[in-house]
Structures are given as structure tokens and as C-alpha cells.
C-alpha positions in Angstrom: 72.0 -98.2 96.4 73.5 -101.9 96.9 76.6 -103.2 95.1 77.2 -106.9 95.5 79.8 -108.6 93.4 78.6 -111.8 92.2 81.1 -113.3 89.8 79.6 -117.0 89.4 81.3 -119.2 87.6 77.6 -119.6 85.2 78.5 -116.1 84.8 82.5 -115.9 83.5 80.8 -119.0 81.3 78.1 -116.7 80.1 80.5 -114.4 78.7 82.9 -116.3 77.7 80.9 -117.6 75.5 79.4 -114.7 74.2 83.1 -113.6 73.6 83.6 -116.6 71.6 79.8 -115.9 69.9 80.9 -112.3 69.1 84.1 -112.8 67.2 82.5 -115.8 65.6 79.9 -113.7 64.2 81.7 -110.5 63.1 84.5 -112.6 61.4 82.0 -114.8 59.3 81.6 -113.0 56.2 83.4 -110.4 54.3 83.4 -108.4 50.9 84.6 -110.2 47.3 87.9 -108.5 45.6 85.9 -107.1 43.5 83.8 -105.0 45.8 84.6 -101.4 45.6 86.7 -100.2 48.7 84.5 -97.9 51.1 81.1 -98.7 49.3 78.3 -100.1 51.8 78.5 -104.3 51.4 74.6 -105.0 52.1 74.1 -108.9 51.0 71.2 -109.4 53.1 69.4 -106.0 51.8 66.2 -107.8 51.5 65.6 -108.7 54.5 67.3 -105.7 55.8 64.6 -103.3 53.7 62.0 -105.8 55.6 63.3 -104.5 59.5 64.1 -101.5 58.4 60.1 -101.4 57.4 59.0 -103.0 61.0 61.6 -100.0 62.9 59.8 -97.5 61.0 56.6 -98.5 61.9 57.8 -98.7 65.3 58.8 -95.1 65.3 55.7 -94.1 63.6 53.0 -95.7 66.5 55.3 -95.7 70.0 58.8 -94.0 69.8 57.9 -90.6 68.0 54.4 -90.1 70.1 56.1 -91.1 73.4 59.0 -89.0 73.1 57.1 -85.8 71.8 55.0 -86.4 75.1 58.0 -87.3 77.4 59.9 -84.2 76.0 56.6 -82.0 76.4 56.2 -83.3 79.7 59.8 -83.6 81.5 61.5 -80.3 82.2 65.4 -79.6 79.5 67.3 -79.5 82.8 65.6 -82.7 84.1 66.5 -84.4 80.7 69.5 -83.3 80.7 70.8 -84.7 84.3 69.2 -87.9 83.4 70.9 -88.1 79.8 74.4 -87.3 82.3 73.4 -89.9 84.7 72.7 -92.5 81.7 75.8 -91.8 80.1 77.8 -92.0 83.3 76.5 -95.7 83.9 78.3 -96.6 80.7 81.6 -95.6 81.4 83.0 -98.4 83.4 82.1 -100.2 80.4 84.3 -98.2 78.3 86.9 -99.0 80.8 87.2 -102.4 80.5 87.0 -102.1 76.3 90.0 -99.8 76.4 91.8 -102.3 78.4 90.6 -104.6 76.1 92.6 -102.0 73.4 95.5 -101.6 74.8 94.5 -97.8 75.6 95.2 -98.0 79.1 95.6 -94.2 78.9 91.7 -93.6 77.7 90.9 -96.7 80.7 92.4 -93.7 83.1 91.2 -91.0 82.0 87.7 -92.8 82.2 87.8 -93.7 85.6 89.2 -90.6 86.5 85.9 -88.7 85.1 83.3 -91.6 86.3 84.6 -91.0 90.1 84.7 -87.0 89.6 80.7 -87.4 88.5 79.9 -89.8 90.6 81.0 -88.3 93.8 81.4 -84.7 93.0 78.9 -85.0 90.3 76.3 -87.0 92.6 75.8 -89.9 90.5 76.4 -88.7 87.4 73.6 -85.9 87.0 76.0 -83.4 86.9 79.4 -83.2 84.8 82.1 -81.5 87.3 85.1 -83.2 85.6 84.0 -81.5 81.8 84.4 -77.6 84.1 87.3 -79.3 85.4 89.2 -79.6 82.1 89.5 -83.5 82.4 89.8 -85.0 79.3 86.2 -86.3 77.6 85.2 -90.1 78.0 86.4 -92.0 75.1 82.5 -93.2 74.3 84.2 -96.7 73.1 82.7 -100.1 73.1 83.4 -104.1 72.2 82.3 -103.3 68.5 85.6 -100.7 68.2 87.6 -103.3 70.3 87.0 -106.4 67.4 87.9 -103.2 65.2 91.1 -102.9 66.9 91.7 -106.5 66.9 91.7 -106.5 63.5 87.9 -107.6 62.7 86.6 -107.2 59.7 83.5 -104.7 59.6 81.2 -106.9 57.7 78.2 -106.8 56.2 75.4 -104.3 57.3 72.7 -104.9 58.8 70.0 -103.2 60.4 68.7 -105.2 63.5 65.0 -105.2 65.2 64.3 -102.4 67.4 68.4 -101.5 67.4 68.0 -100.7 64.0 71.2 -99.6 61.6 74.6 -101.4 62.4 77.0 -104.1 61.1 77.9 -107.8 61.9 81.0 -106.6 63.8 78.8 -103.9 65.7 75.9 -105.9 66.2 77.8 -108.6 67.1 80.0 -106.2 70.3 76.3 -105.2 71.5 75.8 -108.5 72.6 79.6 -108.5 74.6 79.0 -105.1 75.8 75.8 -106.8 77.7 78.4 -108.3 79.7 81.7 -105.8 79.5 79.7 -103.5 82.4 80.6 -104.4 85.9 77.3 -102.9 87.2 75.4 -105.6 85.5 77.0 -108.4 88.3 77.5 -105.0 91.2 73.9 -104.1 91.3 71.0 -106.0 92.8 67.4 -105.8 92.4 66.1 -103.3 92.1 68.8 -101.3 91.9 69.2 -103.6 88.2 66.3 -101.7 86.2 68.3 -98.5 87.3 70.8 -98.1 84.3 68.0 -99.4 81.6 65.9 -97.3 82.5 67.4 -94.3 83.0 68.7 -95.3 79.3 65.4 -95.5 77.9 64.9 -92.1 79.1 67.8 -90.7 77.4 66.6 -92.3 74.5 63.5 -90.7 74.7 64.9 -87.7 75.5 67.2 -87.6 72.2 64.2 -88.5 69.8 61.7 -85.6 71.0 64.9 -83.2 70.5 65.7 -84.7 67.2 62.7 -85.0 66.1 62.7 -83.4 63.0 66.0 -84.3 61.8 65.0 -87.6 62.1 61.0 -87.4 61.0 62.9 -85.9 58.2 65.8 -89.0 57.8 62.8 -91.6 58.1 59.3 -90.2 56.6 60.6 -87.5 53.8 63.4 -89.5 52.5 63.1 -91.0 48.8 64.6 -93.9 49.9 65.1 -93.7 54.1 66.8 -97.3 54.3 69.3 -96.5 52.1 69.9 -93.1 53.4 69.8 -94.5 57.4 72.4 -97.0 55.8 74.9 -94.2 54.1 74.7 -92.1 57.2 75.5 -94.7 60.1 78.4 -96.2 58.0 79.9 -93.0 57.3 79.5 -91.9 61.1 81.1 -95.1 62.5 83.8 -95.1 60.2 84.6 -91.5 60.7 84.6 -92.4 64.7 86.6 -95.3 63.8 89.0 -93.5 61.8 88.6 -95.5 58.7 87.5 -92.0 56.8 90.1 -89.1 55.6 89.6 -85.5 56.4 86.5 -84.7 55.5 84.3 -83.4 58.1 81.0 -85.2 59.1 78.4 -83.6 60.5 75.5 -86.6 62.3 72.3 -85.5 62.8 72.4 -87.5 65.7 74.6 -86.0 67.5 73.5 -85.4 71.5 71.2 -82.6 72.2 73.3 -81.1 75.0 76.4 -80.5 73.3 79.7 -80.6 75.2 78.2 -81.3 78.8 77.1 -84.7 77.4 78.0 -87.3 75.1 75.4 -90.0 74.2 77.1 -93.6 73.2 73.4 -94.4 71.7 73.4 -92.1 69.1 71.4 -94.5 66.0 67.6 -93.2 65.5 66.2 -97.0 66.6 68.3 -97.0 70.2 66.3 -98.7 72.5 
């Protein structure tokens, strides 16, 4: 594999600007006083319902029947190292959003467990640090950094192909495009590595959650609003905006302890 560090100045400019773009975006609208505190602020619901229609359709002619065939076909163990190695791509991203944060603590302790899996580990496809006792990766990324800044969440939205999120969220997906050092490290075509083996996790997540989620999308009386209620309540709770009650995703990764999955919304691409 061949690392080059290219830091071009068309590059820094890049994401500056899509620094700039981000916080633009996720601080342009927010809630009346009159809307009630905690309820789900959906101006654009129309054309929300409208995606939301287009990423079920999706799901229904190329997601579900690959996945079912990719799960039938790949071995659990082989999923399961790839879902490792995906996930382990994404942490040096996490690092630089907890520095972003403050947390240098959680920057640390992910470092710490990306160079125990990636050399211990060999690239990721096994999780030596977790039987190690190291602490789990802090999963965070540039949508809970804008929280931490003091961003407003926004309205919701549910995006093409990404499907549920808000303008704050959305809006960090297009930073984190640029937060991971292994987008200016690797070459071609050592590039289509981390996409790819992220397409494969995401395949790998919707044949095991199938019928949760067949169930979420196709049984529902009303699946937008139900895809809505359950991503807000699940990044709130992970952002600590919710009090003590429990909630349980049906999302949540197929391989339990040994592997946390960042892409966790039923439209991840």
C-alpha cells in the first residue's frame, strides 16, 4: 500500500471552504419560540416525503436484493473483518474531530487503538486493542464537532441516497469528506480502498438487518415519519441531548462489541 502526502495548497482551499460551507449551512435556519422543545422541526417535509419516496425505492430494486445476495454469498467471518477493516479506516478521522473538540483524551485513545489494529490487528481486520481492554473508539465526526461548537441542530432533512439526517449533520458529511488524512495519504488505487471496503460494510449491515429494517421501511403506517422519530432520537441520545431513558436502535452493528459501525442510518451508502 502507498502513502504520499500531498497537501496542495488547491487542497487546504478545498476544505477550507467547505469548512466555511458547512457552518454556513448548519447555522442558517432554526426553530420559532413557539416550537415545542424536543419535537422534530421538519419545514421542508414535502420534499423531504418526496426523497424519502426515491430512497425507498432505491432499497426496494438495488440495496435489499444486493445485500441479501452479498450476505448469502460472503462468509459472517469474512463480513465481519471487512466491517473491522472499514471501520478502522475512519478513525483517524475521528482524530482530528476530537481535536477539533477539545477531547484530546478521545484523539489518544483513538490513535492508540488505530495503531494496535493496524499493526497488531493487520490492517484493521482484526480488533486486538478491544481483548486488550483499550478503551472503544469514540465513533465521532464534524456533525458532533458543529454540535460542540455550539451549532444549532436544524431542520431535518432526509438527503438522496444518505437518506435520514439534519442540516447540521448533513452539512459535517461534507467536512468529514475532507477531516480523513487517508483521502490526501493514499494514491490510486490504493484511493477506492476505504469506499469500497465501506460499501461492503454497508452491504453487510442491510442483509443482517434486514428485517428490522424491511420492517422500519415497507410495514410501517407511515415509514418517513417513523425513519424520522428514530434517527433524531438516536443522534440526540449519542449526542447527549436526551435524559435517562434508554434507546435501543435497530441499527445498531451486527457484530456487537468487536465492532462499531459510524454508518449506522438504513440509506448509508
Amino acid at each position: 500500500m502507498t502513502y504520499h502526502l500531498s497537501l496542495s495548497p488547491s487542497r487546504i482551499l478545498r476544505a477550507a471552504l467547505a469548512f466555511l460551507l458547512a457552518a454556513g449551512l448548519a447555522a442558517c435556519s432554526a426553530p420559532g419560540p413557539d416550537h415545542p422543545q424536543g419535537a422534530p422541526w421538519d419545514p421542508h417535509e414535502e420534499r423531504n416525503r418526496k426523497i424519502h419516496k426515491f430512497n425507498k425505492g432505491l432499497d426496494r430494486n438495488l440495496l435489499r436484493p444486493v445485500s441479501r445476495g452479498y450476505s448469502a454469498f460472503v462468509p459472517d467471518d469474512i463480513e465481519t473483518a471487512v466491517s473491522r477493516f472499514s471501520f478502522n479506516l475512519s478513525i483517524p478521522q475521528a482524530v482530528v474531530n476530537n481535536i477539533l473538540q477539545g477531547n484530546m483524551r478521545g484523539a489518544t485513545e483513538d490513535t492508540y487503538r488505530f495503531v494496535v489494529n493496524t499493526t497488531i490487528g493487520l490492517g484493521g481486520f482484526f480488533d486486538p486493542a478491544t481483548e486488550l481492554g483499550m478503551p472503544k473508539a469514540t465513533d465521532t465526526d464534524f456533525g458532533e464537532t458543529l454540535h460542540v461548537w455550539g451549532v444549532p441542530e436544524g431542520a431535518y432533512v432526509e438527503a438522496p441516497v444518505f437518506g435520514p439526517s439534519t442540516e447540521r449533520d448533513y452539512a459535517g458529511r461534507w467536512v468529514d469528506l475532507f477531516t480523513n488524512p487517508f483521502r490526501y495519504m493514499l494514491e490510486s488505487p490504493e484511493s477506492y480502498i476505504p469506499p469500497s471496503a465501506r460499501l461492503s460494510s454497508t452491504l453487510s449491515q442491510r442483509g443482517r438487518y434486514g428485517d428490522s429494517i424491511d420492517a422500519l421501511l415497507y410495514d410501517s403506517a407511515d415509514s418517513y415519519a417513523q425513519a424520522r422519530s428514530l434517527y433524531l432520537q438516536n443522534r440526540r441520545f449519542k449526542l447527549g441531548g436526551t435524559s435517562g431513558e434508554a434507546y435501543v436502535d435497530p441499527y445498531e452493528d451486527p457484530y456487537g462489541a468487536t465492532y462499531e459501525d459510524p454508518y449506522d442510518d438504513p440509506y448509508a451508502e
